[in-house]
C-alpha positions in Angstrom: 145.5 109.3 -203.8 146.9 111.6 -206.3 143.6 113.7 -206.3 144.0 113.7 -202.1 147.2 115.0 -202.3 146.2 117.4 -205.0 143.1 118.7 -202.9 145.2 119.7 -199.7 147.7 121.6 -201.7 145.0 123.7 -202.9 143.6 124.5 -199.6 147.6 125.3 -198.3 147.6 127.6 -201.5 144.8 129.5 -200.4 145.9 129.3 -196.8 149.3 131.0 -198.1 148.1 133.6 -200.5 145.6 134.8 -197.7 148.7 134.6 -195.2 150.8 136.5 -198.2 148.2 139.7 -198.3 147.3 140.0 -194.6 151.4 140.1 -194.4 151.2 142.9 -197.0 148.4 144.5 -195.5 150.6 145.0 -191.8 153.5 146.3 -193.7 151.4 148.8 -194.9 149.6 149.6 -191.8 153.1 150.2 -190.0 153.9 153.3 -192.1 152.7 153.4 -195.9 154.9 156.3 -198.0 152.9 157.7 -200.7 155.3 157.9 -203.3 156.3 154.5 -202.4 156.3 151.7 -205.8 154.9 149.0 -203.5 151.2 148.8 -203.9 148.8 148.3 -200.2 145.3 146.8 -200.3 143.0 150.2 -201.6 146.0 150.4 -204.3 145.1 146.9 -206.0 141.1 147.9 -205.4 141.3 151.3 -207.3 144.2 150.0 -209.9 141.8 147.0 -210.8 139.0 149.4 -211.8 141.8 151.9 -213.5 143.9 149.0 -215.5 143.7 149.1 -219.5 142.3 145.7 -220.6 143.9 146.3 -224.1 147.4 146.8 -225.8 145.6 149.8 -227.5 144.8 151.1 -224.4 148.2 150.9 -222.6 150.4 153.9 -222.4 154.1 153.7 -222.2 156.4 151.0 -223.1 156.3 151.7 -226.1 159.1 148.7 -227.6 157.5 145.8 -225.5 153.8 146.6 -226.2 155.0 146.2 -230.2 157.0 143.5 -229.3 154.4 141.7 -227.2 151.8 142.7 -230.1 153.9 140.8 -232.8 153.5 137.3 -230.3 150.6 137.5 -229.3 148.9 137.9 -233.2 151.4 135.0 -234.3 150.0 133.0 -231.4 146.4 133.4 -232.3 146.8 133.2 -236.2 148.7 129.2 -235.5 146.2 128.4 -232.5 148.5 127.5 -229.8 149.6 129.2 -227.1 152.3 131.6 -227.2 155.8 131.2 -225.1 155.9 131.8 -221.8 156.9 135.5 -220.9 158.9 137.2 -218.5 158.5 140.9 -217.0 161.3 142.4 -215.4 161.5 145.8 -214.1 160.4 147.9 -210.9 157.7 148.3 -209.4 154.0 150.0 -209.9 155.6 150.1 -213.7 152.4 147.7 -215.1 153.8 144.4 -214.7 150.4 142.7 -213.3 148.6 145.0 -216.1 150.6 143.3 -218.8 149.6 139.8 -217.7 145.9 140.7 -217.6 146.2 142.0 -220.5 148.0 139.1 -222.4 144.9 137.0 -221.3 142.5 139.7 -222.6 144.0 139.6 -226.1 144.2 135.6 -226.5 140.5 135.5 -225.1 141.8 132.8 -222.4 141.1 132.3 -219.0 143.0 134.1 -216.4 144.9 132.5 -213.4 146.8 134.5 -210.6 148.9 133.4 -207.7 152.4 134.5 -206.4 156.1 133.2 -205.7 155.9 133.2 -201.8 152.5 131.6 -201.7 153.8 128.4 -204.0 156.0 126.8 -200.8 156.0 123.5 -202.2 155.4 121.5 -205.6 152.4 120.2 -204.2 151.6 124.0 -204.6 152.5 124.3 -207.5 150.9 120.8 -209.4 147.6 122.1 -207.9 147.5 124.9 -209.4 149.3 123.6 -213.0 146.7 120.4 -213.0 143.6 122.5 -213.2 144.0 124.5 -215.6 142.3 124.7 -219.3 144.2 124.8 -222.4 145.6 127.9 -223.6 145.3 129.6 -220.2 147.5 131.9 -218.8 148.9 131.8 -215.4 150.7 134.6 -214.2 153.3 134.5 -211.3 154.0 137.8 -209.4 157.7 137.8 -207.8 158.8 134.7 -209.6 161.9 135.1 -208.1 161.0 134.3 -204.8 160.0 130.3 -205.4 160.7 127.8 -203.8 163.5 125.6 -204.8 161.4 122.6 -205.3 158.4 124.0 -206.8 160.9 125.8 -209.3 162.5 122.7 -210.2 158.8 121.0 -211.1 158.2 124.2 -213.1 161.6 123.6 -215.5 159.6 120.8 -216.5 155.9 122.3 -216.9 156.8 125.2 -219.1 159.0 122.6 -221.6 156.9 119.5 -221.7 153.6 120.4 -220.1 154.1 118.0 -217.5 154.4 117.4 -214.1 155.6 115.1 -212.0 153.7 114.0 -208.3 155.9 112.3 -206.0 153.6 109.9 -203.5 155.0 108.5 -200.7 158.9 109.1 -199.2 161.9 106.8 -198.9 162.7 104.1 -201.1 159.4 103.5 -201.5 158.2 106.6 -203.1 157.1 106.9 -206.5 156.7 109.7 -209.3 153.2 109.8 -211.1 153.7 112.1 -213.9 150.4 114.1 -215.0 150.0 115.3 -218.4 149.0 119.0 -217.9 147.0 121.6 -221.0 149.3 123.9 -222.5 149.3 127.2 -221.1 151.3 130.4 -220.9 153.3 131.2 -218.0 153.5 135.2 -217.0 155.8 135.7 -214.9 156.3 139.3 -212.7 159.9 139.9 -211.2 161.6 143.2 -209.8 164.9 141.3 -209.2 165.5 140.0 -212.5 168.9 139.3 -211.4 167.8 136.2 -208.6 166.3 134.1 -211.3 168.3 130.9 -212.2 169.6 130.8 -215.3 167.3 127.7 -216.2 163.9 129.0 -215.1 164.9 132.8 -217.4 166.0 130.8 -220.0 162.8 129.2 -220.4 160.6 132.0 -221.1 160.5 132.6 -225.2 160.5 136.7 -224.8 161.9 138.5 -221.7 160.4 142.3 -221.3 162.3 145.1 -219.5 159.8 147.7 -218.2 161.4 151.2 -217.9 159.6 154.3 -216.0 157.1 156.3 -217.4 158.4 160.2 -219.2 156.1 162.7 -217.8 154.4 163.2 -221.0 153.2 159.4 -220.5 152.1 159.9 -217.1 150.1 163.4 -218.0 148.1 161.1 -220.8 147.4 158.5 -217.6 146.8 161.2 -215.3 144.1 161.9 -217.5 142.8 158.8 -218.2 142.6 157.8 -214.5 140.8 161.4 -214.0 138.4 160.6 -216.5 137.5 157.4 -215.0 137.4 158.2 -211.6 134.9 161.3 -212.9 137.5 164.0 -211.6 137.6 167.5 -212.8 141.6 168.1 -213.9 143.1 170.8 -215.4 146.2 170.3 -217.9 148.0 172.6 -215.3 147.6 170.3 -212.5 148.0 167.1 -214.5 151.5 168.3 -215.5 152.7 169.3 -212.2 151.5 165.8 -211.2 153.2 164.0 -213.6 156.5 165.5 -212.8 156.5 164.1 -209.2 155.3 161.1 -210.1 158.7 159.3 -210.0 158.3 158.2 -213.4 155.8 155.7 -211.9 151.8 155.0 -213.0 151.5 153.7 -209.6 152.3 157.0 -207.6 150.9 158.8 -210.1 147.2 157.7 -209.7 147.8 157.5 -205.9 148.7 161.2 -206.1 145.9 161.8 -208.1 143.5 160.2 -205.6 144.9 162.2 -202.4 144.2 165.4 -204.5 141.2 165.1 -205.7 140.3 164.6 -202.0 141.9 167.7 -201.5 139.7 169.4 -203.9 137.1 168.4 -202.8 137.2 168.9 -199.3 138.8 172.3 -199.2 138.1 173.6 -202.9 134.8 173.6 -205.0 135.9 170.3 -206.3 138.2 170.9 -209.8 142.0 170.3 -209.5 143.5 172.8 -210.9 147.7 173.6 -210.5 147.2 175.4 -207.7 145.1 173.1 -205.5 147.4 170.2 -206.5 150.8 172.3 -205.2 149.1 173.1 -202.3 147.5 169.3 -201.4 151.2 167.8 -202.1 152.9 170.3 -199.7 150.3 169.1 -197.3 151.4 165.4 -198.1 154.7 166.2 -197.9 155.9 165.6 -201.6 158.2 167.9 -203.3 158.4 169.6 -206.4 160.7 166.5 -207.7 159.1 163.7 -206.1 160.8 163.7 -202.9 158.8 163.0 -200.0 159.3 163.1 -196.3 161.0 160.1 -196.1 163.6 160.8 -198.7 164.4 163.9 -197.5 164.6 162.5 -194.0 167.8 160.2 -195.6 169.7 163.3 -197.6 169.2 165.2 -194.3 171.1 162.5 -192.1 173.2 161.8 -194.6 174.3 165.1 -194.7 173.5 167.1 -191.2 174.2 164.0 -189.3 177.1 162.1 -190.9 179.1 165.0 -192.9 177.5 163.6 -196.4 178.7 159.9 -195.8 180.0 157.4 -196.6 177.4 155.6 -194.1 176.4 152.6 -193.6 172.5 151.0 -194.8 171.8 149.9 -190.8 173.2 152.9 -188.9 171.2 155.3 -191.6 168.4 153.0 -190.9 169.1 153.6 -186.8 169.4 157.4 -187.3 165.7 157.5 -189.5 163.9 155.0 -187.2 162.5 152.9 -189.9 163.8 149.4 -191.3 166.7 149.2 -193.1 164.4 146.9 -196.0 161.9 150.3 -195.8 165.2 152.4 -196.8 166.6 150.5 -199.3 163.7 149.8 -200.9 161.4 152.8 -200.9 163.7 155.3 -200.9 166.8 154.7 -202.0 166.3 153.9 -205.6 165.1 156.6 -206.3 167.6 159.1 -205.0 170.2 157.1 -206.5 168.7 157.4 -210.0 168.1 161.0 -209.7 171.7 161.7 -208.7 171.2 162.6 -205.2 172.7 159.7 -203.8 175.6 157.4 -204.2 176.1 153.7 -203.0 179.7 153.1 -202.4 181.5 149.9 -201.1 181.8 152.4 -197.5 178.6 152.9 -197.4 176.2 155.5 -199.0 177.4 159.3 -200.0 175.2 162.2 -200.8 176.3 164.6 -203.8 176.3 167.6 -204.5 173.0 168.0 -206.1 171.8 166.3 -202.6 173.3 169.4 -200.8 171.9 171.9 -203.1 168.3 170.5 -203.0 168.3 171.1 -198.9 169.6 174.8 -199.5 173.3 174.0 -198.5 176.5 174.9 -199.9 177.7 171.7 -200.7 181.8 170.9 -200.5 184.5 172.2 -202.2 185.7 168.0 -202.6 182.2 167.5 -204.4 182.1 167.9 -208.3 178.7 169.0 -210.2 177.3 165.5 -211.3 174.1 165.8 -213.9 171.4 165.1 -212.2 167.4 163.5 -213.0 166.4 167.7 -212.6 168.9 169.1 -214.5 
């Protein structure tokens, strides 16, 4: 009976994860940004051909790749797995790289799946109860699981068990199931929504920062080299500094480029041909693209330079109010261009500047992300 039970939660797994990137795939179809973070279906493709499959490899992060380092060789020189990890930070930063690479460097299987596709525990035990020891599962957007299936994890990641509730009422029973130790991976951008008793049972928490533009010119050329396209240090510089600090954007920059080379050029991308293919794609010396300067101009032209409101800015763009928060505003709030205030959001003076206006006496001179 247990085995039943087991078998249809596999098949509602699969059912969900292919629900989960069909989902993904429409969002992306409505209106895909190409500086956005979030990655669409020719992103994970090309990134899965482009990923390092070593720590050696890996550029960036510089503290957590020698913190991860010192685990991982502890791990292998006892023989058991090492504790369970957590990688916080936003995203297109390398989270999913990370876990691959874990696996890579304990030479032990690989299993993938995600928060929203794990609806129940049945979910969940199905995938927990096949695995091998020493394997490493990772969980993308472990912040979105469900409550029960979180509650059966508390338990797997302590004792390596789990337990299968057959039956309901008074009459159901618990059948607990001894399960191989593994390592849990686990992905999150919203660090903040995990409960205190699923982040406190990961052994080593990692906070991913973005990239300096001297680390994305050394994946620029990496991702060049691999992808067999002709770039010049010129061009792989002026990508880097719109990259928004993100590997991510940077190797989908890379890609629309190259394209442009090689349709309208003889095929090398130098700094000229990748200033004029951006222009054409809308991206800005800084990063910006249409879409963010579509918020600092209604901010500003449309609603004096705020304070407005998330929905009414959403209105005024004609996209989502998720689409605005998420893709946009993060980064013009980091870069000093915009402000989030309990009124609603404000543009400063840098944001008045970078359209070519003279911005208010009222406004100070805040340091910005340019300078």
């Amino acid at each position: 009976m247990v085995e039943g039970e087991i078998d249809s939660a596999q098949a509602a797994l699969r059912r969900a994860e292919e629900a989960e990137l069909a989902a993904r795939r429409e969002s992306q179809d409505r209106g895909e940004e190409l500086v956005s973070p979030l990655a669409d279906a020719d992103d994970r493709v090309i990134e899965s051909a482009l990923r390092p499959k070593r720590l050696s490899e890996f550029t960036g992060q510089v503290r957590v790749r020698e913190q991860l380092s010192l685990i991982l060789q502890s791990a292998l020189r006892r023989g058991r797995p090492p504790d369970h990890v957590l990688l916080a930070g936003p995203p297109g930063l390398g989270k999913t790289t990370i876990a691959m690479i874990v696996a890579a460097e304990l030479g032990a299987p690989y299993r993938v799946t995600s928060g929203p596709a794990i609806e129940r525990s049945g979910d969940l035990a199905a995938v927990l109860s096949s695995l091998s020891e020493g394997e490493v599962v990772f969980i993308d957007e472990i912040h979105r699981l469900a409550r029960p299936a979180e509650e059966m994890l508390y338990l797997a990641m302590e004792d390596f068990r789990v337990d299968v509730v057959i039956g309901k009422g008074p009459g159901a029973t618990a059948i607990p199931l001894e399960i191989a130790p593994f390592t849990l991976v686990g992905a999150t951008t919203r660090a903040g929504l995990l409960p205190a008793p699923l982040r406190d049972r990961f052994g080593f928490t990692a906070h991913l920062d973005f990239y300096a533009p001297a680390e994305l010119e050394i994946i620029i050329r990496r991702s060049a080299g691999l992808l067999e396209v002709s770039l010049t240090d010129e061009a792989a510089v002026e990508l880097s500094r719109r990259s928004r600090g993100t590997p991510r954007i940077a190797n989908r920059l890379l890609r629309r480029v190259r394209d442009y080379a090689e349709v309208r050029a003889d095929g090398v991308v130098t700094g000229d041909i990748a200033r004029t293919a951006l222009e054409i794609y809308e991206v800005d010396e800084h990063g910006l693209d249409r879409l963010d300067r579509g918020v600092l101009d209604a901010v500003i032209r449309r609603f004096g330079g705020g304070p407005v409101g998330l929905s009414t800015l959403a209105v005024a763009l004609g996209e989502e109010a998720e689409t605005v928060e998420v893709v946009a505003e993060p980064f013009l709030v980091r870069c000093g261009l915009l402000t989030r205030t309990p009124r609603g959001r404000v543009a400063t003076a840098a944001a008045w500047t970078h359209l070519g206006l003279e911005p208010p006496a009222s406004l100070g001179e805040p340091p910005t992300l340019f300078g």
